[in-house]
N, C-alpha and C positions, 0 to 999 in steps of 0.2 A: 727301432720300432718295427714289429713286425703284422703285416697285413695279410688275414687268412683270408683271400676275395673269392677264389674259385673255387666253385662248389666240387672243378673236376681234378681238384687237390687232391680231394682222398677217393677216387677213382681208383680200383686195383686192392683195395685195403677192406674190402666187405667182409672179411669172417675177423677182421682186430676185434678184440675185446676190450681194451684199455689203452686210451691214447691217454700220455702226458706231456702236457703243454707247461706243467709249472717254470714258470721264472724264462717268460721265454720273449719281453717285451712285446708280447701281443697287445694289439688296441683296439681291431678291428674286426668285430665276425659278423656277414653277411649274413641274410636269407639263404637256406639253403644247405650249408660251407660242409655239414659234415651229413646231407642228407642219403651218401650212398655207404655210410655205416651202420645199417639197421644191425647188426649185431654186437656192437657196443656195449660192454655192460657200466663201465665205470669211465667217466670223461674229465681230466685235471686240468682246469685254466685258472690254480691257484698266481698267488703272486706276479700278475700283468700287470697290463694299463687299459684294459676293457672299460670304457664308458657306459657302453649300450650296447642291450642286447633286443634283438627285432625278434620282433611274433612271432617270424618263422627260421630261426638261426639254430632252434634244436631239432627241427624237420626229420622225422627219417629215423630218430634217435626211440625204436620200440624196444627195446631190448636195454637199455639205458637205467641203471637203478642206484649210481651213485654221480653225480657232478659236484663238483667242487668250482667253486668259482670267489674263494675268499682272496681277501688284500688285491682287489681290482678298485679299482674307482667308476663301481657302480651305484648308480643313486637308486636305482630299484629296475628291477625284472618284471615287466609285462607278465600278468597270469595267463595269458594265450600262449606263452611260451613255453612253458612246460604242459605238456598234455600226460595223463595220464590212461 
């Protein structure tokens, strides 16, 4: 089971365009976790174990125009969480 807690995880990683997480028993993503990647364009947390995602968990994510987050056991995504 893998827990993404520190926002200063992806510190150092500002100009990544595509992080993939698929299949990587993830459960947990904070507030925050990926807010110092504004230049992201595509985010993979297909196939975890994500429950729940908080208000502020895609924070930071302006540049962001594809996420993937199938086969998690989420029961729904807060509309505060994606900003457009």
């Amino acid at each position: 089971m893998v827990y993404l807690h520190y926002p200063q995880a992806s510190r150092g990683l500002g100009n990544l365009s595509v992080l993939e997480l698929d299949r990587n028993a993830v459960h947990f993503l904070p507030d925050d976790v990926f807010v110092d990647l504004g230049r992201l364009t595509e985010l993979r947390l297909a196939d975890n174990q994500v429950e729940h995602v908080w208000a502020r968990t895609f924070r930071g994510l302006r540049s962001l125009h594809r996420l993937r987050l199938t086969s998690n056991r989420l029961g729904n995504v807060p509309t505060a969480t994606i900003q457009t």
